[in-house]
Structures are given as structure tokens and as C-alpha cells.
BAFI-3210 file (N, C-alpha, C; in Angstrom, 3 decimals, decimal comma, padded with zeros to 6 digits):
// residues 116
n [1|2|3|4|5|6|7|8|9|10|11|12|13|14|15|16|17|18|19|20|21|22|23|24|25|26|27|28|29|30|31|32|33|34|35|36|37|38|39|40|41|42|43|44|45|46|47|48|49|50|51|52|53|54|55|56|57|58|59|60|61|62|63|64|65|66|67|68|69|70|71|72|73|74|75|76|77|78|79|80|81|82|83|84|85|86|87|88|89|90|91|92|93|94|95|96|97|98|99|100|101|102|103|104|105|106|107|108|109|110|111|112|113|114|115|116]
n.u [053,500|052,302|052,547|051,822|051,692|050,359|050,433|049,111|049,109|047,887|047,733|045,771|044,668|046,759|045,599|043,977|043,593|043,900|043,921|044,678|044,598|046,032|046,133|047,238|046,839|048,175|047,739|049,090|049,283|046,942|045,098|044,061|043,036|043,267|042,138|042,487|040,901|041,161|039,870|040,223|039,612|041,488|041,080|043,346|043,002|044,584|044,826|042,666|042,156|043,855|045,250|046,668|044,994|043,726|041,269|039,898|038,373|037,441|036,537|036,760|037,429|037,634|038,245|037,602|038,778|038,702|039,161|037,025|035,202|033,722|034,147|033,015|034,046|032,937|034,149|033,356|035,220|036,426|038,352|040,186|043,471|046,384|048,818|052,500|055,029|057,576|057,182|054,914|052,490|049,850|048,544|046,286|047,524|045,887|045,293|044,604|046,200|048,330|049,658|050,259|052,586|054,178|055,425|055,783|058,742|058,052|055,963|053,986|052,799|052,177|050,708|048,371|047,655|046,623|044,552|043,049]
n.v [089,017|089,599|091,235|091,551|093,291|095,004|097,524|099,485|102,482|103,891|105,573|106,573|108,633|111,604|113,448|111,676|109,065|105,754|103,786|101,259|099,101|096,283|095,085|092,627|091,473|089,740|088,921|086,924|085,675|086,543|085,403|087,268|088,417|091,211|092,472|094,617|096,422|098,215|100,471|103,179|106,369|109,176|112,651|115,290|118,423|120,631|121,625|123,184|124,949|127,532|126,381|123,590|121,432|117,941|115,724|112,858|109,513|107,292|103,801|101,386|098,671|096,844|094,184|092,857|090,299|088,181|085,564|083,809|085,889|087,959|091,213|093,719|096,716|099,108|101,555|104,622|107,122|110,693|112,742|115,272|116,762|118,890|119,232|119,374|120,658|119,356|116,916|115,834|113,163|111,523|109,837|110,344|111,716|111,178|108,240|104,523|103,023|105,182|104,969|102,531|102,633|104,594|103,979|104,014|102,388|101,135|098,226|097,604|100,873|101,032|098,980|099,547|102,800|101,840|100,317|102,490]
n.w [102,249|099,193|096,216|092,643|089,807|087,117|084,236|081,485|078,740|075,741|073,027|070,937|069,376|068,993|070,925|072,655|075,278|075,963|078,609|081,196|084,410|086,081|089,616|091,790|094,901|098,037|101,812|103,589|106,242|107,147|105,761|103,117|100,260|097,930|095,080|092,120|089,440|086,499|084,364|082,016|079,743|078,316|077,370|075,981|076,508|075,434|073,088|072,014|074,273|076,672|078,891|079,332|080,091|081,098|080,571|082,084|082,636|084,407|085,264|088,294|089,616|092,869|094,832|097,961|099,678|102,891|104,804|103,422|103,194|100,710|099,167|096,879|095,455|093,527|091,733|089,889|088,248|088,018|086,235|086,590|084,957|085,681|083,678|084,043|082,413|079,596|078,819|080,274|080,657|078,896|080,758|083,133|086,889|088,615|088,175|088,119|086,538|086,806|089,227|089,202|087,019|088,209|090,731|094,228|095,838|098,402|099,129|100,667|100,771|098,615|098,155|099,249|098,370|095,721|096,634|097,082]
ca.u [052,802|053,181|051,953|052,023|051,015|050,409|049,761|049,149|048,131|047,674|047,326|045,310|045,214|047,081|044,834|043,278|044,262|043,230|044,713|044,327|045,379|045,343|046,702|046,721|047,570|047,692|048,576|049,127|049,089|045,361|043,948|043,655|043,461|042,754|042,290|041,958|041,279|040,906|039,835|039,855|040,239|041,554|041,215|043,843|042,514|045,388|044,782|041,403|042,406|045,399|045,725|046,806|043,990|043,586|040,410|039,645|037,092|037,775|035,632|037,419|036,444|038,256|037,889|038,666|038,269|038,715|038,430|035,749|034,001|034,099|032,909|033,671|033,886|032,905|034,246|033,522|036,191|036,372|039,479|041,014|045,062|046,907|050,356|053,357|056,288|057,002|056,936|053,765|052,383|048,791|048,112|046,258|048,317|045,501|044,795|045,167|047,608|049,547|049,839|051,458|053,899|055,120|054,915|057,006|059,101|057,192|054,805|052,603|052,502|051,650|048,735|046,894|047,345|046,073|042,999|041,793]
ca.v [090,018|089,226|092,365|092,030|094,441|095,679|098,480|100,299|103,229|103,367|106,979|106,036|109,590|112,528|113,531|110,526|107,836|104,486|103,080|100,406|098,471|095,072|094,473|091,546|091,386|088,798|088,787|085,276|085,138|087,319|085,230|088,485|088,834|092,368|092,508|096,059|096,747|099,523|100,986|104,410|107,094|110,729|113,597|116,693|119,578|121,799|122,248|124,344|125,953|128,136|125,972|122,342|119,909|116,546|115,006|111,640|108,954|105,646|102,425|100,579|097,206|096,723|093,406|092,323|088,644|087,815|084,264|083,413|086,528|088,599|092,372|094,020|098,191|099,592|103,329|106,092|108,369|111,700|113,709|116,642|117,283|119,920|118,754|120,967|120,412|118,958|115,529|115,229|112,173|111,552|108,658|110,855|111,490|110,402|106,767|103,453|103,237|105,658|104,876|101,247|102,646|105,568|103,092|103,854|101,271|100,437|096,938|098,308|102,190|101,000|098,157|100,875|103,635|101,102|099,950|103,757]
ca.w [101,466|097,787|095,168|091,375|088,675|085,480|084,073|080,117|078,239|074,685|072,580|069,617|068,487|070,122|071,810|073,466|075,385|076,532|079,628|082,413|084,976|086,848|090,629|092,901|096,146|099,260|102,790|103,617|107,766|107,352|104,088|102,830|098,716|097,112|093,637|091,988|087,950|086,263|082,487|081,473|079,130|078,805|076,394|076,081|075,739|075,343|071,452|072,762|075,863|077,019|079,797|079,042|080,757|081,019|081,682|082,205|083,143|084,737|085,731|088,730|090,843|093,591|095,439|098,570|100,287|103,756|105,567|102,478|102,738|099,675|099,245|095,719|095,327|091,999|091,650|088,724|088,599|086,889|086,949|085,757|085,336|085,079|083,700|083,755|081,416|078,092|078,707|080,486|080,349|078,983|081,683|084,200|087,453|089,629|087,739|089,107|085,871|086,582|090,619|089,528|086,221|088,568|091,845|094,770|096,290|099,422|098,394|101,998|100,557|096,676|097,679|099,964|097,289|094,275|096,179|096,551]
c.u [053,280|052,343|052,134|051,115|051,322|049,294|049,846|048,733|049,116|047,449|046,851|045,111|045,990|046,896|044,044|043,738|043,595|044,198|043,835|045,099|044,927|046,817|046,125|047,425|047,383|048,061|048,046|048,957|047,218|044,914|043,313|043,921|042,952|043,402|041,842|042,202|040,548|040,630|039,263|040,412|040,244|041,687|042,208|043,650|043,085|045,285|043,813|041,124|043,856|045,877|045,339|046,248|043,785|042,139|040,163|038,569|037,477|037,001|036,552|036,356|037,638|037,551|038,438|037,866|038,979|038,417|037,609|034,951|034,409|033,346|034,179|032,571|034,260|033,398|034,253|034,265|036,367|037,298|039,829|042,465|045,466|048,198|051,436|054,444|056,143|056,941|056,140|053,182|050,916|047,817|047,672|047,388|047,672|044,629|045,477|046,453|048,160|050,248|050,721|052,524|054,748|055,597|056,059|057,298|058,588|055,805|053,900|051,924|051,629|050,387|047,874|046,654|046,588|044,965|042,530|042,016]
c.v [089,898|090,103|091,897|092,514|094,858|096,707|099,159|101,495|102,702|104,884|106,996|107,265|110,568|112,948|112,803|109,512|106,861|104,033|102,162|099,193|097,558|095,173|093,225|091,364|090,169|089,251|087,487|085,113|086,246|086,070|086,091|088,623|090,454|092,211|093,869|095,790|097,479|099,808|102,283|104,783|108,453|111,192|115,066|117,552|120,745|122,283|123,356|124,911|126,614|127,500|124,383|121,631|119,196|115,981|113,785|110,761|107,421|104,810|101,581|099,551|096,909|095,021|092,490|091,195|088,315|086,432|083,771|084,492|087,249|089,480|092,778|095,597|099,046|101,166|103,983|107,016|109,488|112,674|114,635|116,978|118,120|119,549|119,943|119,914|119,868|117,553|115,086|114,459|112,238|110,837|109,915|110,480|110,677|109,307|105,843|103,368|103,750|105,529|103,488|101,787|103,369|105,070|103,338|102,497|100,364|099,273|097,714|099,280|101,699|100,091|099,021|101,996|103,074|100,841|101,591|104,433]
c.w [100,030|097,157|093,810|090,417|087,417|084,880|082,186|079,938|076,606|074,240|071,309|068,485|069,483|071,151|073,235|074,132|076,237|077,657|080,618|083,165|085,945|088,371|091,290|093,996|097,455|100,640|103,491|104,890|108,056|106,302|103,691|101,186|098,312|095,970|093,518|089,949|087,661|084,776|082,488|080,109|079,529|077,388|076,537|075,600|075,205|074,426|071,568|073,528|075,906|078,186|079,644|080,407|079,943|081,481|081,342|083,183|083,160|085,528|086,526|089,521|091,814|094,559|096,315|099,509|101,545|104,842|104,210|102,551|102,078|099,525|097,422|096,209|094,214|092,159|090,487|088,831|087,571|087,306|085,649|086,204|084,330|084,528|083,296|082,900|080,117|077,560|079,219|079,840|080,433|079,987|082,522|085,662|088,783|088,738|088,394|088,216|086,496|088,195|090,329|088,327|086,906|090,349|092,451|095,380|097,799|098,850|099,695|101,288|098,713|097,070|098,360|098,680|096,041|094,886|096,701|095,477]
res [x|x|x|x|x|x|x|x|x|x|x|x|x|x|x|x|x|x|x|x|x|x|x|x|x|x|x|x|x|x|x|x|x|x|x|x|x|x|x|x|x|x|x|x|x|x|x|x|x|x|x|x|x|x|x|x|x|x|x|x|x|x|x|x|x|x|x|x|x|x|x|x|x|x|x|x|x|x|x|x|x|x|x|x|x|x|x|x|x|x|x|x|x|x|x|x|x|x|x|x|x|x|x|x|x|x|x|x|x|x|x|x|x|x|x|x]
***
């Protein structure tokens, strides 16, 4: 089972931020590849609300290959976070970003969580 990943964001103004992220994955006794990539952004709205939200909008492809057969799974994602404290981080908490920078140590538990 071999995983590697990468992941960014980017905060071009305060408010805003650009992020995204590339995985690839195998499992070598299946010929099993999943690929997953991701591009979003998010806006904080806390400057205009009393209650600091996040929302964000992300374009993923997920694609996974079997024996030679290959299916690919486009997803639109639209989220809203609530973040508590004062170092909340603009990366939404449910992005593929932020699922590989904050990535637990299981390679099994992190390639299932990255391709949904």
C-alpha cells in the first residue's frame, strides 16, 4: 500500500483563501490506483456576522482504476465551518486539503477519508 500527498492553501486577502490538494494511492497485490484532486476556495465571514463562518466551495475528481478498468468521480462540494478559537485555520475542516495537512497516522484510515 504506498500513499503520497500534497496539500496547500494560499490567503490572498484575509478573508479568502485558495487551497488544494493532490493524492495518489496504490494497492499493489489488487492493481488498485486511486487518484483524488481537489481545488477550492473559502470566504470568512466573521467581519459581517457575530458568528465566525467559513464557507467554501470545492471541485474534486477522484479516480479509481482497477485491472484496466477506470471509473472517475467528479464531486461539488459546498461547506460551511464553524471554527472555534483564535487560530482557526481558513482551510475548511471538511476539505480534501485539510484531511491530508491535518492527516492521521493510519495510510488505510487517510486513503478512505481523502477519496470521500
Amino acid at each position: 500500500l504506498d500513499v503520497i500527498s500534497l496539500a496547500a492553501s494560499y490567503n490572498f486577502v484575509p478573508q479568502a483563501a485558495v487551497y488544494g490538494a493532490l493524492s495518489k494511492g496504490s494497492v499493489g497485490l489488487l492493481d488498485l490506483d486511486i487518484d483524488n484532486y481537489a481545488v477550492g476556495l473559502s470566504y470568512d465571514f466573521s467581519g459581517m456576522s457575530p458568528l465566525p463562518v467559513i464557507a467554501s466551495l470545492e471541485v474534486a475528481r477522484t479516480t479509481l482504476s482497477l485491472s484496466g478498468f477506470s471509473e472517475d468521480i467528479d464531486s461539488v462540494r459546498f461547506g460551511v465551518t464553524l471554527p472555534f478559537g483564535p487560530a482557526a485555520s481558513k482551510t475548511p475542516l471538511n476539505s480534501t486539503a485539510s484531511t491530508i495537512m491535518t492527516s492521521p497516522h493510519s495510510v488505510i484510515n487517510s486513503a478512505i477519508v481523502r477519496i470521500f
